[in-house]
C-alpha positions in Angstrom: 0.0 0.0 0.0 1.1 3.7 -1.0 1.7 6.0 1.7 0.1 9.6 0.7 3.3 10.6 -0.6 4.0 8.0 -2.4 0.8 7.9 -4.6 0.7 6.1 -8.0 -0.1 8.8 -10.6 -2.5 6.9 -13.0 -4.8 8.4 -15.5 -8.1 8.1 -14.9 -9.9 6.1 -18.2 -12.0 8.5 -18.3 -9.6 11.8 -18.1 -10.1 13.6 -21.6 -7.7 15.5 -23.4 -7.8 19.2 -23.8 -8.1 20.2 -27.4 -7.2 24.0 -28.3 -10.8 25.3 -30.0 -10.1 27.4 -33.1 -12.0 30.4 -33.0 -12.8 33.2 -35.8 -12.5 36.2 -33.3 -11.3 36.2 -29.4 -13.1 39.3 -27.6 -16.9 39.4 -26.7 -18.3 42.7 -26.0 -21.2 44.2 -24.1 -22.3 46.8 -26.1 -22.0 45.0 -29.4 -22.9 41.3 -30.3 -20.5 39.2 -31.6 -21.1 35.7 -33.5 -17.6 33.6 -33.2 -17.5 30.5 -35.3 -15.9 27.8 -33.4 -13.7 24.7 -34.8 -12.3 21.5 -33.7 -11.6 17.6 -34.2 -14.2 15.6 -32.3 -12.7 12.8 -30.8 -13.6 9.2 -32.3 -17.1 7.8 -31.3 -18.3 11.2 -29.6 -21.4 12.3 -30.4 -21.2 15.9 -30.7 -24.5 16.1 -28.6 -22.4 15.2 -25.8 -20.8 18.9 -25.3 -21.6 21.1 -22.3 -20.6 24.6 -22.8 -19.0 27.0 -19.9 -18.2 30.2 -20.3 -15.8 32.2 -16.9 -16.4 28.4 -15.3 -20.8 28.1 -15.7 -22.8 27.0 -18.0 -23.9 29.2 -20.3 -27.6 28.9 -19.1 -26.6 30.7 -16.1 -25.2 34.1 -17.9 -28.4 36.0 -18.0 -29.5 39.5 -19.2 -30.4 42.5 -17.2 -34.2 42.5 -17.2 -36.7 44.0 -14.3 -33.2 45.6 -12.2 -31.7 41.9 -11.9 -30.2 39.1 -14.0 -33.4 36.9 -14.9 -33.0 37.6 -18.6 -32.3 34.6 -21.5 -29.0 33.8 -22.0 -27.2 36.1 -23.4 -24.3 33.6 -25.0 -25.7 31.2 -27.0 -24.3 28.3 -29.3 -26.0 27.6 -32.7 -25.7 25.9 -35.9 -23.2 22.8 -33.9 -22.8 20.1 -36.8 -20.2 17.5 -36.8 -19.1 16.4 -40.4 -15.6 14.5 -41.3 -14.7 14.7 -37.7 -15.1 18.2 -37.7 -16.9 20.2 -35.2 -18.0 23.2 -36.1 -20.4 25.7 -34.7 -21.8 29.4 -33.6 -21.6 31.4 -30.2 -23.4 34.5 -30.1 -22.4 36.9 -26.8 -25.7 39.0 -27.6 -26.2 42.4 -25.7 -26.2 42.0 -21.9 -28.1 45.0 -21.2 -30.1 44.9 -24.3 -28.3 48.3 -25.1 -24.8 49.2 -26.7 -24.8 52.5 -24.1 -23.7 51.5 -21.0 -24.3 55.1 -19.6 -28.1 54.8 -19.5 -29.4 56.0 -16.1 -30.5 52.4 -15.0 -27.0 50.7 -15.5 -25.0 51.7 -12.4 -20.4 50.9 -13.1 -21.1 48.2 -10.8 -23.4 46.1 -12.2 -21.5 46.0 -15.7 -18.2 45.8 -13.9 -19.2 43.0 -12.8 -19.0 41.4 -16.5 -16.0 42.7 -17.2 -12.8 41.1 -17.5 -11.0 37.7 -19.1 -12.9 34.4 -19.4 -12.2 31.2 -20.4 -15.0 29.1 -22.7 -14.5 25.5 -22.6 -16.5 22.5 -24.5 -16.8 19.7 -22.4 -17.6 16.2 -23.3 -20.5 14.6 -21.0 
């Protein structure tokens, strides 16, 4: 028996490998929306209905619009047109207009509630 230093490193069967996603364009904005098309090898006998998509670590469900002085909109990134052909993965996401405005100086958008969106994320596709 291994002591806890002395661990075995084995690779999980089930550990995936990362795979760098080819992207058209690399910078979303809030007060314009942006479609990137998206590209990459599916792996062999994945079923490309098996991706979940994060975006800054959550599901992309979970990035909702300002509505009614909260967050309780739709989505506002969105992935579209996902076929696999060859396999090739290809696909749409669409970062759509947070505030369903491009001026971020209207009188109901206090800096801190679209401060809080700013900054670098990561967007992963995850196979289920």
């Amino acid at each position: 028996m291994a002591s806890h230093d002395q661990k075995e490193n084995k690779t999980s069967p089930q550990a995936k490998a990362v795979q760098e996603i080819k992207m058209n364009h690399y910078v979303a904005s809030m007060t314009e929306k942006r479609t990137f098309q998206v590209k990459f090898t599916l792996p062999q006998n994945v079923d490309s209905k098996s991706i979940s998509w994060t975006y800054g670590g959550k599901p992309l469900s979970e990035w909702k619009k300002f509505a009614q002085r909260d967050y309780t909109g739709p989505s506002f990134i969105t992935v579209s047109d996902g076929k696999a052909k060859d396999g090739q993965y290809t696909a749409n996401i669409t970062f759509d207009l947070s505030y369903d405005t491009d001026n971020l100086a209207e009188p109901r958008l206090q800096r801190p509630l679209y401060a809080s969106l700013m900054g670098t994320q990561r967007h992963y596709g995850t196979l289920r």
